[in-house]
C-alpha positions in Angstrom: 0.0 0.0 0.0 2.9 2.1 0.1 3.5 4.8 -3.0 6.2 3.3 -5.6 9.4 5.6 -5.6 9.8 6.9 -8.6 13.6 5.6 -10.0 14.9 8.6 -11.0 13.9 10.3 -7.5 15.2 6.9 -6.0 18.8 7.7 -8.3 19.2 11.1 -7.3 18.5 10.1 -3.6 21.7 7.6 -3.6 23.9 9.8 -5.4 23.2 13.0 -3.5 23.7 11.1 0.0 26.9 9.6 -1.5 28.2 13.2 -2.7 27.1 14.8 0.6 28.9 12.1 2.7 31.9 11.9 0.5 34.5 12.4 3.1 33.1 9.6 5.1 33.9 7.0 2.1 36.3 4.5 2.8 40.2 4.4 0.8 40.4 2.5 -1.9 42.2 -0.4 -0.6 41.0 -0.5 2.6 38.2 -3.0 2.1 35.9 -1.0 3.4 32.6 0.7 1.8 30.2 3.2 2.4 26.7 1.6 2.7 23.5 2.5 1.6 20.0 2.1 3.4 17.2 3.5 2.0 13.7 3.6 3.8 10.4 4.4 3.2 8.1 4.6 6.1 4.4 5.9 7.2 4.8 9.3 8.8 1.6 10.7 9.0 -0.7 11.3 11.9 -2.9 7.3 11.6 -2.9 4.9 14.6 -5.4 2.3 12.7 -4.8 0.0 11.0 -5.0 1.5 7.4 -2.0 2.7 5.2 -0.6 5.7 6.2 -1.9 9.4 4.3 2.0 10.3 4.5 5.0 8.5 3.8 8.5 9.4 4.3 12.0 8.7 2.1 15.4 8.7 3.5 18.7 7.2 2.3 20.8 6.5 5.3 24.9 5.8 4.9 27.5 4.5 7.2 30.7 3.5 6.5 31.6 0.3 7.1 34.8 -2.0 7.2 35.9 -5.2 6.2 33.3 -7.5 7.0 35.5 -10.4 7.1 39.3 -9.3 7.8 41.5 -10.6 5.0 38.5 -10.0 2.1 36.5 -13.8 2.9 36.0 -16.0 6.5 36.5 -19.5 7.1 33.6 -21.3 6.4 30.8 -21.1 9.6 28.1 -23.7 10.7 24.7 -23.4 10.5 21.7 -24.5 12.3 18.8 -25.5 10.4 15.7 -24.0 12.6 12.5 -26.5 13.1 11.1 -24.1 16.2 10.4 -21.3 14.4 9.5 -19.7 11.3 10.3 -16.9 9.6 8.0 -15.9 6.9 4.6 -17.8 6.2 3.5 -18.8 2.8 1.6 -16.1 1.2 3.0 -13.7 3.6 5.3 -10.9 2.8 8.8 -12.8 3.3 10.1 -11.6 0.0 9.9 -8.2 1.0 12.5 -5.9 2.7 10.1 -5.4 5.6 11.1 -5.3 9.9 8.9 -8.1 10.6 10.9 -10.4 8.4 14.0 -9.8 10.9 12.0 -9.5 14.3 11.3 -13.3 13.5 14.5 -14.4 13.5 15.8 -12.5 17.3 15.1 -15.3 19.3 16.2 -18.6 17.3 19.1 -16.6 16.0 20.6 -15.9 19.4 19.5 -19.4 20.6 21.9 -21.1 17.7 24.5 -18.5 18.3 24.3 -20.0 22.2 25.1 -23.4 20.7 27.7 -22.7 18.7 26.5 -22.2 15.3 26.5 -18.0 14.4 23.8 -18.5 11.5 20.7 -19.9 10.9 19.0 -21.9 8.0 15.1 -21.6 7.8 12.4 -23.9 6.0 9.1 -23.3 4.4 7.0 -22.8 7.2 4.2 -25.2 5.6 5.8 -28.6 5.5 9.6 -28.0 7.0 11.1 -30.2 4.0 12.3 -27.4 1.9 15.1 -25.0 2.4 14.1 -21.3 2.3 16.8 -18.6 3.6 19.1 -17.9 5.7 19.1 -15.5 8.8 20.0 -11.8 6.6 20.8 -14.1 3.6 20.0 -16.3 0.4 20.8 -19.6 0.2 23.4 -20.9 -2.8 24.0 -24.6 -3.4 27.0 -25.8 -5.6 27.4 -28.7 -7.2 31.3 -27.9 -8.3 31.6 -31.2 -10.4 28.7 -30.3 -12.6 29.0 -26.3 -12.0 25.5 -26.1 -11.0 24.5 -23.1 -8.7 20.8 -23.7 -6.9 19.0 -21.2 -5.2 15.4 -21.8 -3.6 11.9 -20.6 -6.1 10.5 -19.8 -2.6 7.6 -16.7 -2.7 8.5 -16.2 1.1 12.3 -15.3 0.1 13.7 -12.2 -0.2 15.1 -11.4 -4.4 18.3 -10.3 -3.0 20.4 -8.4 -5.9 23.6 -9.9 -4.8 22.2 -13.4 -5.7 21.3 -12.1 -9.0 24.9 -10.7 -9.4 26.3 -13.7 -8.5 24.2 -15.6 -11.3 25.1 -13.4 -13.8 28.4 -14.3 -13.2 27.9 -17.9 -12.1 26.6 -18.0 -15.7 29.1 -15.8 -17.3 31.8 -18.6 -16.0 29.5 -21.7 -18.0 27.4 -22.6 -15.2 24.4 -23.7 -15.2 22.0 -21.8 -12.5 18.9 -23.5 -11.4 16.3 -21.6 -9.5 13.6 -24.1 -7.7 12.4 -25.9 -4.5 15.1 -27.6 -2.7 14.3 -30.2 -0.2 16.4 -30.5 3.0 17.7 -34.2 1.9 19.3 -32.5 -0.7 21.5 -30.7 1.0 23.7 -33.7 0.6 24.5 -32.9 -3.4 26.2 -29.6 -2.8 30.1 -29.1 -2.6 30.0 -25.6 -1.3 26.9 -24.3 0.5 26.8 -20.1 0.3 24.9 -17.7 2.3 24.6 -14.5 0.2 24.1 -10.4 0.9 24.8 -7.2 0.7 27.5 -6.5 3.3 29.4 -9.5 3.2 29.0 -10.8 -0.5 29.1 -14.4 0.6 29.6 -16.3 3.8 30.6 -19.9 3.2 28.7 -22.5 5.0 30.8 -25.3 6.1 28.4 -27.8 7.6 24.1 -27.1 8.7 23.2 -29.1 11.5 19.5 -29.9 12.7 18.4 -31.4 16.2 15.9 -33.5 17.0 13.2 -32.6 20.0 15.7 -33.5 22.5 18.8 -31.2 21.2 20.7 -33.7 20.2 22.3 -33.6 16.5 19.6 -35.8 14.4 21.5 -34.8 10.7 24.6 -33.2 9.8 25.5 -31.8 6.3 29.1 -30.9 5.8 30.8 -29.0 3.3 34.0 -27.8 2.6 36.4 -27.3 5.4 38.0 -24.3 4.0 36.5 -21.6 1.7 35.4 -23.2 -1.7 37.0 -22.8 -5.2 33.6 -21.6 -6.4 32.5 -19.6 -3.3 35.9 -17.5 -3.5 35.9 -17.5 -7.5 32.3 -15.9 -7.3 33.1 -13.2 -4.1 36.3 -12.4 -5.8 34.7 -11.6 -9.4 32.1 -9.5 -7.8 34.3 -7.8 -5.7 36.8 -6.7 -8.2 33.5 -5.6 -10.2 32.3 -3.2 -7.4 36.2 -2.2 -7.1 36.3 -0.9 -11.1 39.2 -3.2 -11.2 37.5 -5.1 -13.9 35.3 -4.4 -17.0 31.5 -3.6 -15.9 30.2 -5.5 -18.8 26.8 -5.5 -16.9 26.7 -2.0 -16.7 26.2 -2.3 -12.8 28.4 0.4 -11.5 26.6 4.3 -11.1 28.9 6.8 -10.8 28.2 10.0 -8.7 27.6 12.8 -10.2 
């Protein structure tokens, strides 16, 4: 119900924070980057529930460091979540929204309690497919093929650094498959990736789930160090953002 932002508006926005905050933008070199947030929210003067008769725009930026010191971390363990959920079918999971996050507070500092910093989520109807990750999109490789997976899921959020990544993924002969993926698949993959804007990708080494009791019912390991594919794809990207590269997708802006 909110009012579309026009993209030229939504252009100008970006770049004019970006200008304005220029001193604030991290050295080349440094690994760091200045990010961008934008927001749209209901500002005016309603308590009911009905849309808002005034919204509000705002680009936020904060500059930000290496994520991972030394460009990409050592793979991390997951925990796949049966407790909760954390967007329902037909819901508004694939949007950019608070509630999606406020859903994942509690199970996420639960796991992080038991050792594993990220979680895994599945469809909240039948818990048998794989959905997303806490912040991030799931990416399965099958390196002897060169097959890149990624869930079909309505409840997911279209992340643009998973479409980045399939670009390239595709621009290196892979084949990129976007469909349901069921948990006992998780199996097939060589290199499990969780995907987003500040950290590119995080490699998943292994994604654990517990039975009722908390004991480890199924474990699904991966590579022990960071993957050939995972650090071909965060590398290529990377040096894209970085102009070290041609931008043959035309996905760099330039401020004005």
């Amino acid at each position: 119900m909110m009012p579309e932002i026009p993209t030229d508006l939504f252009i100008q926005a970006c770049n004019d924070v970006v200008k304005d905050n220029i001193a604030y933008v991290p050295p080349y070199g440094s690994g760091g980057a200045l990010y961008l947030r934008p927001l749209l929210f209901g500002s005016g003067s309603r308590i009911g529930l009905q849309p808002s008769d005034e919204y509000t725009f705002i680009v936020l930026v904060v500059p930000v460091g290496d994520y991972y010191k030394g460009g990409l971390a050592k793979p991390v363990d997951g925990l796949i979540v049966d407790e909760y959920d954390r967007a329902a079918p037909l819901g508004v999971g694939a949007a950019k929204v608070a509630g999606n996050y406020a859903a994942d507070l509690i199970p996420n500092m639960q796991a992080k309690k038991k050792g594993y910093p990220i979680c895994l989520y599945l469809d909240a109807a039948t818990h048998t497919k794989v959905e997303e990750f806490s912040t991030s999109n799931f990416i399965g490789i099958d390196t002897e093929n060169k097959v890149y997976v990624t869930p079909a899921s309505p409840s997911v959020l279209p992340s643009i650094t998973n479409k980045s990544l399939q670009t390239i993924a595709k621009d290196n002969g892979m084949t990129v498959e976007i469909r349901d993926i069921d948990v006992a698949e998780l199996d097939r993959f060589d290199e499990v990736i969780a995907c987003g804007t500040a950290v590119v990708v995080t490699p998943i080494g292994s994604l654990t789930r517990l039975d009722e009791n908390g004991n480890e019912a199924s474990k699904f390991v991966f590579t022990e160090d960071v993957g050939k594919m995972t650090r071909s794809l965060y590398d290529q990207v990377r040096s894209i953002q970085n102009g070290e590269v041609e931008d043959i997708h035309h996905w760099n802006f330039k401020v004005q």
